[in-house]
C-alpha positions as CSV (number, residue, x, y, z in Angstrom):
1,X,-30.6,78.0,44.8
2,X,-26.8,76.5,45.1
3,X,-27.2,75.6,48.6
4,X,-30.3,73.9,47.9
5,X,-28.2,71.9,45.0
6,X,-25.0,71.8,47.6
7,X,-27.2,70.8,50.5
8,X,-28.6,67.3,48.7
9,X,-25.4,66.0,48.3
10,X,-23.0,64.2,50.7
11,X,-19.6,63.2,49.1
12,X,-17.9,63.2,52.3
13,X,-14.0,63.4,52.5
14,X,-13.0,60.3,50.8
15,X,-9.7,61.5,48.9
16,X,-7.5,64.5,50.3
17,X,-5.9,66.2,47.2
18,X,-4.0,69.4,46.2
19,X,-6.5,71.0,44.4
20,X,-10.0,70.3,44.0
21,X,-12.4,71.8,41.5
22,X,-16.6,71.9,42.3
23,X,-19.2,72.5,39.5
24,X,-22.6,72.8,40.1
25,X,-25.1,72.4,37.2
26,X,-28.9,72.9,37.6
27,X,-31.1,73.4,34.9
28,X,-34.2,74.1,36.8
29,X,-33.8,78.0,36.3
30,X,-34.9,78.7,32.7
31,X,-34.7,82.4,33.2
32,X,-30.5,81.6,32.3
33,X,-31.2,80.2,29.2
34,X,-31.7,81.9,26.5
35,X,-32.5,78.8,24.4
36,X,-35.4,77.8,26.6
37,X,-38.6,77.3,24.5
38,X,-41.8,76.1,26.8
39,X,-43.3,72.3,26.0
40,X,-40.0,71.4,24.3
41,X,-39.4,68.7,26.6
42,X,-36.6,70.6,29.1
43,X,-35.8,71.1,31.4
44,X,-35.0,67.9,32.9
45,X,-34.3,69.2,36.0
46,X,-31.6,67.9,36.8
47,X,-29.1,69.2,40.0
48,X,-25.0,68.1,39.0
49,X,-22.6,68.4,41.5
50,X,-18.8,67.0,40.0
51,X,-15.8,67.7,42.0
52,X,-12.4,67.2,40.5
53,X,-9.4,66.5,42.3
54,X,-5.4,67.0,41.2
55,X,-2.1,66.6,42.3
56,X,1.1,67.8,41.3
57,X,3.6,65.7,43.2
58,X,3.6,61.7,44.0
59,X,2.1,58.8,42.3
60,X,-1.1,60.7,41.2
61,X,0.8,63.6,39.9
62,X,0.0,62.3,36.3
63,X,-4.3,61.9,37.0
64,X,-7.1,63.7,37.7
65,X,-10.3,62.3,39.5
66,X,-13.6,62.8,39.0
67,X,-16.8,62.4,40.9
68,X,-20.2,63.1,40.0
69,X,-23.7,63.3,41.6
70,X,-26.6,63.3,39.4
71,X,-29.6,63.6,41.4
72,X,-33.3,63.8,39.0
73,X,-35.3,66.3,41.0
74,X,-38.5,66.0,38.8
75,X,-40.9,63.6,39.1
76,X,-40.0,61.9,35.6
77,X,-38.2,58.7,35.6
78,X,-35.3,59.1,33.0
79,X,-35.7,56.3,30.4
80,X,-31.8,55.1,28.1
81,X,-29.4,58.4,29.9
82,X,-26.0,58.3,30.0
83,X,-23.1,60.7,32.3
């Protein structure tokens, strides 16, 4: 299941940093969620991929950066969503 999620997104190496964090969010597998009620409208089916990069040292030492990938893998155009 991640490397299907991994595998559909290509950040490429745009920024070299000290540390770098990946998350991966899916909620296409409703057998995690306890919450999960059928016909309530989720999941959305969405695949996240955010990736956070930090440094301790230089002119960046006071940032963080953070990318995100949202990619809808239903067949649902998303109507008024925000990241």
């Amino acid at each position: 299941m991640i490397e299907a999620v991994v595998g559909c997104f290509s950040f490429g190496r745009k920024l070299l940093s000290q540390e770098e964090i990946v998350n991966i969010y899916s909620d296409q597998n409703v057998a995690a969620n306890p919450e999960y009620r059928a016909n309530a409208g989720y999941p959305f089916n969405l695949n996240i991929v955010e990736v956070i990069y930090s440094w301790s040292f230089g002119r960046y030492r006071d940032m963080v950066f953070v990318r995100r990938k949202v990619v809808n893998a239903s067949t649902d155009t998303l109507f008024e969503c925000f990241m």
